[in-house]
C-alpha positions as MATLAB code, in Angstrom:
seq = 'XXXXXXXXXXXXXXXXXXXXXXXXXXXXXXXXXXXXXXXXXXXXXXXXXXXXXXXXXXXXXXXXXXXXXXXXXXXXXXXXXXXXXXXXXXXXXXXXXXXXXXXXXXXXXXXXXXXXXXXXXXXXXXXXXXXXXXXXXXXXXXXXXXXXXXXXXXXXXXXXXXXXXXXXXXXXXXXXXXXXXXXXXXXXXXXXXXXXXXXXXXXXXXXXXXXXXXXXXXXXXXXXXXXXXXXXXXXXXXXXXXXXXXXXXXXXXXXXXXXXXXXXXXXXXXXXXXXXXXXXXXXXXXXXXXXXXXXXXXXXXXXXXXXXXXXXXXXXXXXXXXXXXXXXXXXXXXXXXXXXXXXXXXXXXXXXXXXXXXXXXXXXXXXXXXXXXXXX';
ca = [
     121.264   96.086   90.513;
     119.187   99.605   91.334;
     116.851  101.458   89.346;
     115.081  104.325   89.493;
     111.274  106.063   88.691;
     109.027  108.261   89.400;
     106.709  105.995   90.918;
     106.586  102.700   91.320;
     102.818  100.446   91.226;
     103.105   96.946   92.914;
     100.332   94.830   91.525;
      99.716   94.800   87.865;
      95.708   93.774   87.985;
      93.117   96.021   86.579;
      93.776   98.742   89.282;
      97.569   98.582   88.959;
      97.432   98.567   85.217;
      94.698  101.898   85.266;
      97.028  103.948   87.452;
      99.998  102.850   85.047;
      98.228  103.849   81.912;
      97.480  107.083   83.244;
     100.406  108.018   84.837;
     103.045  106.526   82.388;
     102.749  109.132   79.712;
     103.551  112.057   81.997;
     105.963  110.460   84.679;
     108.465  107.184   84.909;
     106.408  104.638   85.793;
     107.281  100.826   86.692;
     104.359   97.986   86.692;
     105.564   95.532   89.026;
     104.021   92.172   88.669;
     104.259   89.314   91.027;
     102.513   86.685   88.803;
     104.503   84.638   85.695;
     103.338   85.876   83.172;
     102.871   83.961   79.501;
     105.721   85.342   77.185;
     103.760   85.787   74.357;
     100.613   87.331   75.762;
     101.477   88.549   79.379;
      98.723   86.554   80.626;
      98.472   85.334   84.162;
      95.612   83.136   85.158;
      92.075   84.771   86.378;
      88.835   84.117   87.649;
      86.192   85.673   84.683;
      84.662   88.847   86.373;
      81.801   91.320   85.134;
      82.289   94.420   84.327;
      79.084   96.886   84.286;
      77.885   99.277   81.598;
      78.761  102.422   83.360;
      82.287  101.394   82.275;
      81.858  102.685   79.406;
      82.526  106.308   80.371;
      85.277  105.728   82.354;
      87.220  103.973   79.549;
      86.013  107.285   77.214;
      87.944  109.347   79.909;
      91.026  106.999   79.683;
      90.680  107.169   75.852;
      90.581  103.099   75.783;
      86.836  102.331   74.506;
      87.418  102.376   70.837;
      90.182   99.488   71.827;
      88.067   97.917   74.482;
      85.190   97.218   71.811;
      87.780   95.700   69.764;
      88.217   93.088   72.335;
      84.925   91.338   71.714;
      83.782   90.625   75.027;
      80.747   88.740   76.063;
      78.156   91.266   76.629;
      75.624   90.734   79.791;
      72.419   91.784   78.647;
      70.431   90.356   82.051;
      70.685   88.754   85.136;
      68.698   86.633   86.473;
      68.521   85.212   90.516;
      66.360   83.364   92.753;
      66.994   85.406   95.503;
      64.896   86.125   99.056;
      62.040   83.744   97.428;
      61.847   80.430   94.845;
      61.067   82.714   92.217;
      63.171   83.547   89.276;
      63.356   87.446   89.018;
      65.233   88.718   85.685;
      67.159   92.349   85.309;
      67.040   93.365   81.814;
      70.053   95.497   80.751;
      66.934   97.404   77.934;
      65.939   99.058   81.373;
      69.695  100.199   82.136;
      70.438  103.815   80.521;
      74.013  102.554   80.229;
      73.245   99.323   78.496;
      74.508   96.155   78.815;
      77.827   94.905   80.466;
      80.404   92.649   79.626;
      81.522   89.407   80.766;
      85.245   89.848   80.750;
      87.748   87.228   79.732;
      89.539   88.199   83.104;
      93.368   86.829   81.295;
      92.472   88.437   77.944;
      91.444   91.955   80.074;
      94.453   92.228   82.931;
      96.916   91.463   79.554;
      95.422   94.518   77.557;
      95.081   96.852   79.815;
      98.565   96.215   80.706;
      99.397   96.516   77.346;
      97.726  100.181   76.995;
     100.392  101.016   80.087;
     103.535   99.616   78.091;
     102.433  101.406   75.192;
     101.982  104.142   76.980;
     105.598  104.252   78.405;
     105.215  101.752   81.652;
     107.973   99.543   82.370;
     106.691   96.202   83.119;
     109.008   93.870   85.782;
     107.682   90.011   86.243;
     107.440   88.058   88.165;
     108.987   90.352   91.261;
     107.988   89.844   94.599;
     108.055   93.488   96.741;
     110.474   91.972   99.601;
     111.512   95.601  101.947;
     110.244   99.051  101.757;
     111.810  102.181  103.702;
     111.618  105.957  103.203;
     115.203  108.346  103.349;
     113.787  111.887  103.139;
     111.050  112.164  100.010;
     113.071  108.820   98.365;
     111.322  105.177   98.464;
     113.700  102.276   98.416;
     111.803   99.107   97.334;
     113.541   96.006   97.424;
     112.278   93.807   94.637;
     113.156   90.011   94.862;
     112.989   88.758   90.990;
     114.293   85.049   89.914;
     116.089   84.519   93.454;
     117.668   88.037   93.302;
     117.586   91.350   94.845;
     116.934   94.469   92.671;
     116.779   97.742   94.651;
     113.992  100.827   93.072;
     113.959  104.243   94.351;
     111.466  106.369   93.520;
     109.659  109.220   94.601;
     105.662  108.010   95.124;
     104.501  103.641   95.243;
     101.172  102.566   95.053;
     100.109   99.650   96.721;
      98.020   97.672   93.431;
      98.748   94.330   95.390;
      95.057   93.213   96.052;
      93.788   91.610   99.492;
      97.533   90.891  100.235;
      98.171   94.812  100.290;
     101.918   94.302  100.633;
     103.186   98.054  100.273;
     100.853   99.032  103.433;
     101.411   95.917  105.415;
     105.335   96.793  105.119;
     104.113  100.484  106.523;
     102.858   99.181  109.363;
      98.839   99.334  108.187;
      95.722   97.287  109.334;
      93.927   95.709  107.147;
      90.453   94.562  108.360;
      88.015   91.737  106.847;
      84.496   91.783  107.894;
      83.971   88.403  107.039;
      85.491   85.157  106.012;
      84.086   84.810  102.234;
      85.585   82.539  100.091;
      84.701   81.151   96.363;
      85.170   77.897   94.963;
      84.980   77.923   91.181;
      85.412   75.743   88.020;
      85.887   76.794   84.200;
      84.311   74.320   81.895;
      82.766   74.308   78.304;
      79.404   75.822   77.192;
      77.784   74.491   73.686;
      74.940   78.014   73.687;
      75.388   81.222   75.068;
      73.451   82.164   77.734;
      73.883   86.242   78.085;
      72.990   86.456   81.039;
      74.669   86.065   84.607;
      72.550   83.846   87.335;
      72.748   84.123   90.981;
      70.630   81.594   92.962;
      70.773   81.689   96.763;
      71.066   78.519   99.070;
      71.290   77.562  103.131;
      75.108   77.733  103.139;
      75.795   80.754  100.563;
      75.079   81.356   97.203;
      75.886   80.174   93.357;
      76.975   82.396   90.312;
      77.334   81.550   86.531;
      77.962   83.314   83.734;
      79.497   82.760   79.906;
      82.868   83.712   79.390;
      84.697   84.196   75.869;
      85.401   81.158   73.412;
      82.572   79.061   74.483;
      83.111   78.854   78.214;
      81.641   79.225   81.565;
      82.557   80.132   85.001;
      80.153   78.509   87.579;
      81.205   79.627   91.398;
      80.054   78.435   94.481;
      80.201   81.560   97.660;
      80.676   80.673  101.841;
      82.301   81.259  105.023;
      85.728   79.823  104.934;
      84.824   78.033  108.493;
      81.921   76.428  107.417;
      80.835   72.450  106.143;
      79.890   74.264  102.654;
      83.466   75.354  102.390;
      85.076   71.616  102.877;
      82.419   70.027  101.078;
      82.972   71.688   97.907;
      86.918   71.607   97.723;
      86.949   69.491   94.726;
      85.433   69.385   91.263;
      83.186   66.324   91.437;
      81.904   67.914   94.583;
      80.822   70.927   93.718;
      79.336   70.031   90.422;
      77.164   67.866   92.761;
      75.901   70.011   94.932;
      75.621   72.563   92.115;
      72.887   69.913   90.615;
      70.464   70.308   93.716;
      69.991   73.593   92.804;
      66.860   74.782   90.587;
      67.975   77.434   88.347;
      71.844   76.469   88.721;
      70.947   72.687   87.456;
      68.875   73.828   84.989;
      71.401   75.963   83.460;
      74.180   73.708   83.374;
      71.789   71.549   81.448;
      70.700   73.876   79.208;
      74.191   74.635   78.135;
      75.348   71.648   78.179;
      78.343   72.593   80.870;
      81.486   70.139   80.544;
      83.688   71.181   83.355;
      87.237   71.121   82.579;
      90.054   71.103   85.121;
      90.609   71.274   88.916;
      88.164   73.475   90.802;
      89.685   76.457   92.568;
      89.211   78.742   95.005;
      89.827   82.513   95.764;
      89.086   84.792   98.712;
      85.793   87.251   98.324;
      85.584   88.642  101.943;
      85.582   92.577  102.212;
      88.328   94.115  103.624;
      89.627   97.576  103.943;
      93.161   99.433  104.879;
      90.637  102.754  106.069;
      92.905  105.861  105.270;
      93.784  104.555  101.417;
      96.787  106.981  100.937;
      99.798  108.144  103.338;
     103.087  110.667  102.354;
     103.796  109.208   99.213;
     102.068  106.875   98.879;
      98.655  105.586   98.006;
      96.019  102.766   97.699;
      94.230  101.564   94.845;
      92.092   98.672   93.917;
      91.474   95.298   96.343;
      94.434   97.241   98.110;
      91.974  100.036   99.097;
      88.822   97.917   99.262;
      87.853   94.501   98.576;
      84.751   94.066   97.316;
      82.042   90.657   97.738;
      81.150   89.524   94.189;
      77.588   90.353   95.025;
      77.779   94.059   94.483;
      79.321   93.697   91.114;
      81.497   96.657   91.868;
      84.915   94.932   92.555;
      85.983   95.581   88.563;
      85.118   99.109   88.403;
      85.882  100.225   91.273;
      89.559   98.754   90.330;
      90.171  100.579   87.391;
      87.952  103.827   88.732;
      90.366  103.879   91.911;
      93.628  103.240   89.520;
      92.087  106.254   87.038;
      91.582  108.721   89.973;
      95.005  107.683   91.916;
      97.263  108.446   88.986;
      95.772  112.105   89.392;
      96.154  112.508   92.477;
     100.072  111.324   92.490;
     101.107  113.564   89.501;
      99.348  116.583   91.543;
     101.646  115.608   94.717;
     104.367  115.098   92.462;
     104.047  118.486   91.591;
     103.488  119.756   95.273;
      99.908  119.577   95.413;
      98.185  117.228   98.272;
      95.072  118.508   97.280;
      94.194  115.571   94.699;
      95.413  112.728   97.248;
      92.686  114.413  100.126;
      90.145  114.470   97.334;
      91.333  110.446   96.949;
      90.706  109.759  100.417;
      87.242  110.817  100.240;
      86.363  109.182   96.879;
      87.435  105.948   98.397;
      85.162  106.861  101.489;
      82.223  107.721   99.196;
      82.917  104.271   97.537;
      82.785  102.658  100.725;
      79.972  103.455  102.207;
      77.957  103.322   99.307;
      79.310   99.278   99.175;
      78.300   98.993  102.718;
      74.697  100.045  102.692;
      74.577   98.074   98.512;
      75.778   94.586   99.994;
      73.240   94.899  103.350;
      70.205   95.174  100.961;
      70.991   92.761   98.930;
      71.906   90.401  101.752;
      69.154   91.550  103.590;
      66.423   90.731  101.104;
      67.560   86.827  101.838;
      65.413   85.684  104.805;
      64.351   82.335  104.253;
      67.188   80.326  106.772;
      67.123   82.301  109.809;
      69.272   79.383  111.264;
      71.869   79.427  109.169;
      75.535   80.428  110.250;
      75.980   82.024  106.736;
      73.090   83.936  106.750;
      72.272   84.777  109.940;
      76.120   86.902  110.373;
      74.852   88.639  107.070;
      72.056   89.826  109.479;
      73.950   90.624  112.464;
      76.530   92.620  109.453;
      73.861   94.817  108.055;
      74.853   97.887  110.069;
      78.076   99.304  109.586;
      79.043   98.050  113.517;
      79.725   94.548  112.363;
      82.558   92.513  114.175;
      85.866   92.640  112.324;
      88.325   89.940  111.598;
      92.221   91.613  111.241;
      93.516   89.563  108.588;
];
């Protein structure tokens, strides 16, 4: 079976989903969607992630904040972390110009914003797997493997929305690199008061986040090298509640909430990673795809729908003949990545109190831009 569009977006997560939205009302678009997704609400299962108060204009511009209100997520009005001392220090969002954030119900999110790109004109394929990609002239033919069978796509741009796994750009040939080996081990549970506020708290092997999440829950995550005893120690739920409880500010939380866990602990990948040139002749990089943020610069969300939002104007420019917008891409993404780099090293490099500790002391040796890189 073969179809055809305009341009076709592998990866149907925030960044995925913002490209589609703005690209489906002008162009044929298809959202391809590895993921099963729920039949009712096209959910697939996420993490919770924040998403900060400069948002706000960004949705204006996609003319989804109206809607996005609607949605009733938890707003972040502080956070608070013990963090390069013992001390709790508190962020009050009364002292941002842009407000407070949200706390996104990360299921509840991906499934509307995806829902603003069918509206909008998108055609949605899931689950489908991106198996080949070649180029005949200015035509992409993208093999798509969906319930144990082939379905051939041409089109005339793709945009790699596949996260970490960047499948479009590994098929082209492109390096990916990771500059560390950051993983997160989480678990979802139940929350009897709302907190409002997210809480970091730093320890010898990494560092803990918690925050509330819609309908009375709360995400409580554990961050650490893949390699190291933290990592193994923490695999299961028991485990990591446990060693979540010999923290100060985490233990007192969980207490103060009265946290029930509920369900297996998981775990995720949170290293950064980059492809370096984000876009190529016809096609381009969005998202994770692009750049792959740590959790501690709170800038993985928006960056994802920010790098969807500016993508999608870019390809209908080159559509039309104009590279101009895709150049302008490129260095947006640079911009974005350098002002990550030299975010994450002074927040990492505030932490000094275990010089001996594998997880902190490669922070330290990663605070310049000259780190050692892992090709993952």
């Amino acid at each position: 079976m073969s179809l055809s569009a305009d341009v076709v977006i592998v990866g149907a997560g925030p960044a995925g989903a913002a490209a589609a939205v703005m690209l489906a009302p002008f162009v044929r678009t298809m959202l391809v969607e590895r993921a099963e997704l729920d039949g009712a609400s096209g959910n697939a299962i996420r993490i919770g992630e924040s998403l900060p108060a400069a948002a706000r204009r960004l949705l204006g511009d996609m003319g989804l904040w109206d809607d996005f209100l609607r949605q009733q997520h938890a707003p972040c009005y502080a956070r608070r972390s013990i963090w390069g001392g013992s001390d709790p220090v508190t962020a009050d969002s009364i002292v941002d110009s842009d407000g407070a954030g949200w706390h996104l119900d990360r299921t509840r999110f991906d499934a509307w914003l995806r829902g603003w790109a069918c509206r909008r004109g998108a055609a949605l394929v899931a689950p489908a797997k991106a198996g080949a990609l070649t180029r005949e002239d200015t035509t992409w033919h993208l093999t798509l493997l969906r319930h144990n069978r082939r379905l051939t796509v041409t089109a005339r741009y793709v945009i790699d929305a596949g996260g970490r796994s960047t499948p479009l750009a590994r098929m082209l040939g492109r390096r990916r690199v990771a500059t560390d080996r950051l993983v997160a081990h989480w678990l979802e549970g139940r929350s009897d008061e709302d907190h409002r506020a997210t809480v970091i708290e730093a320890e010898q092997d990494g560092w803990w986040y918690s925050a509330d999440i819609p309908d009375g829950r709360r995400v409580l995550a554990f961050y650490t090298d893949a390699d190291l005893g933290a990592a193994r120690d923490t695999l299961t739920a028991a485990r990591l509640l446990a060693r979540a409880r010999t923290r100060p500010e985490i233990s007192h939380l969980l207490g103060a909430t009265r946290f029930a866990a509920h369900g297996a602990a998981g775990v995720c990948a949170a290293h950064t990673s980059e492809i370096g040139d984000a876009a190529g002749p016809g096609w381009i990089a969005v998202g994770d795809a692009a750049l792959a943020c740590d959790p501690l610069s709170s800038q993985g969300m928006l960056n994802a729908v920010y790098s969807g939002f500016l993508a999608a104007g870019a390809v209908r420019e080159a559509l039309a003949g104009d590279l101009s917008g895709v150049n302008d891409y490129r260095r947006a993404i640079d911009r974005l990545a350098r002002a990550y780099h030299a975010h994450l090293a002074a927040w990492y490099g505030m932490e000094r109190r275990w010089p001996d500790s594998p997880f902190w002391a490669r922070r330290r040796r990663s605070l310049s831009l000259a780190s050692a890189e892992f090709v993952v």
